[in-house]
C-alpha positions as CSV (number, residue, x, y, z in Angstrom):
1,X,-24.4,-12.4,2.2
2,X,-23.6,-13.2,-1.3
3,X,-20.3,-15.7,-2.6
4,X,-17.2,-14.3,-1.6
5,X,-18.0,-12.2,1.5
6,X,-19.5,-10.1,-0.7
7,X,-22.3,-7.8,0.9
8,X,-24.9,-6.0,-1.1
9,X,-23.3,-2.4,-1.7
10,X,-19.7,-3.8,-0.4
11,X,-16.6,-2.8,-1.9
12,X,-14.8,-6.0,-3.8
13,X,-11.6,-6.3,-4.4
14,X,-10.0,-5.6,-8.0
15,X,-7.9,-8.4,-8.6
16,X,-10.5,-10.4,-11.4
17,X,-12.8,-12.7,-10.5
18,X,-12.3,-11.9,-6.7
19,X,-15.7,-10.8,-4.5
20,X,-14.1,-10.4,-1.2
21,X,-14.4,-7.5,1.0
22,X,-11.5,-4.9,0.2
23,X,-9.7,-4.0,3.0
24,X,-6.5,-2.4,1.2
25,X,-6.0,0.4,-1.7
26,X,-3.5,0.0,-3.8
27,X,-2.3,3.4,-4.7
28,X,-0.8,4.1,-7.7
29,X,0.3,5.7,-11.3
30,X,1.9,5.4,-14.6
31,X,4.3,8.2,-14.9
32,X,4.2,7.9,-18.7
33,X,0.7,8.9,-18.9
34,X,-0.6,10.4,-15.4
35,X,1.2,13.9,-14.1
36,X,2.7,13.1,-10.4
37,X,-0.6,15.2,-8.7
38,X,-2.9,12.1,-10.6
39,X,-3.0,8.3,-8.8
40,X,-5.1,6.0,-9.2
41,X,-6.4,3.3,-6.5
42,X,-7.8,-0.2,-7.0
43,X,-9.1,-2.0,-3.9
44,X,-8.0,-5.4,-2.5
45,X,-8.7,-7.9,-0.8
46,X,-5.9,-9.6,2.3
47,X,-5.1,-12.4,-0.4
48,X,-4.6,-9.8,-3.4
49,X,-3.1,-6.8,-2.1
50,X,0.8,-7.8,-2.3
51,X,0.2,-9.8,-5.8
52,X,-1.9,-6.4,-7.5
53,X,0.9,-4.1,-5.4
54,X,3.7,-6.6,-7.1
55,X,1.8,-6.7,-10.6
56,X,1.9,-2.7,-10.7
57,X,5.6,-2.5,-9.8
58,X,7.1,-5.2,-11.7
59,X,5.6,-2.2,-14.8
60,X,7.8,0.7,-12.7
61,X,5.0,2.3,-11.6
62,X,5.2,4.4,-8.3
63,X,2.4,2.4,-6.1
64,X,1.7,2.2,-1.7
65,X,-0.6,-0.1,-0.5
66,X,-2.7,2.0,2.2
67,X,-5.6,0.8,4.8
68,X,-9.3,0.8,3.2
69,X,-12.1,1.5,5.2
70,X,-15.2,1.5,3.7
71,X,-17.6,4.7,4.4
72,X,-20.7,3.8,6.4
73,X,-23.8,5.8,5.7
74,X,-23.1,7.1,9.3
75,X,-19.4,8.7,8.0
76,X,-20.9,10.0,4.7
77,X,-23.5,11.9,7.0
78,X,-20.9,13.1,9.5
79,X,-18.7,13.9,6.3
80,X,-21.7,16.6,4.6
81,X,-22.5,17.8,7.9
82,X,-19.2,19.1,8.2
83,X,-18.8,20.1,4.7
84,X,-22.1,21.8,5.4
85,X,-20.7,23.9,8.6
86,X,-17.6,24.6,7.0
87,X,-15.3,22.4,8.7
């Protein structure tokens, strides 16, 4: 395990200098700049997610916070063999 939580091929959080494991996505947009079909997500950490959610809206940007589950190699594998089969 590396410093933070932070295992090889994890998924840190986005709020800087953080190396925790993400474990929320904080979706969101700027509607000066990205149509309402384009959002964007950083990834966060328990500590993080309401301060990056809070940084984002104090700017008026449309942003949820929404449950991140990493993909194991097992779900990327299920995931093409569908794709693969159609489904």
């Amino acid at each position: 395990m590396l410093g933070g939580g932070q295992e090889p091929g994890g998924t840190p959080c986005s709020r800087a200098g953080c190396r925790a494991d993400a474990s929320w996505q904080v979706i969101w947009r700027n509607p000066r700049i990205h149509t309402a079909d384009r959002r964007k997500v950083w990834l966060a950490c328990d500590e993080h997610a309401e301060y990056l959610r809070d940084y984002l809206a104090a700017r008026d940007f449309p942003v949820e916070l929404a449950p991140f589950a990493p993909q194991t190699d097992a779900t990327q594998d299920s995931l093409r063999h569908a794709a693969a089969e159609g489904g």
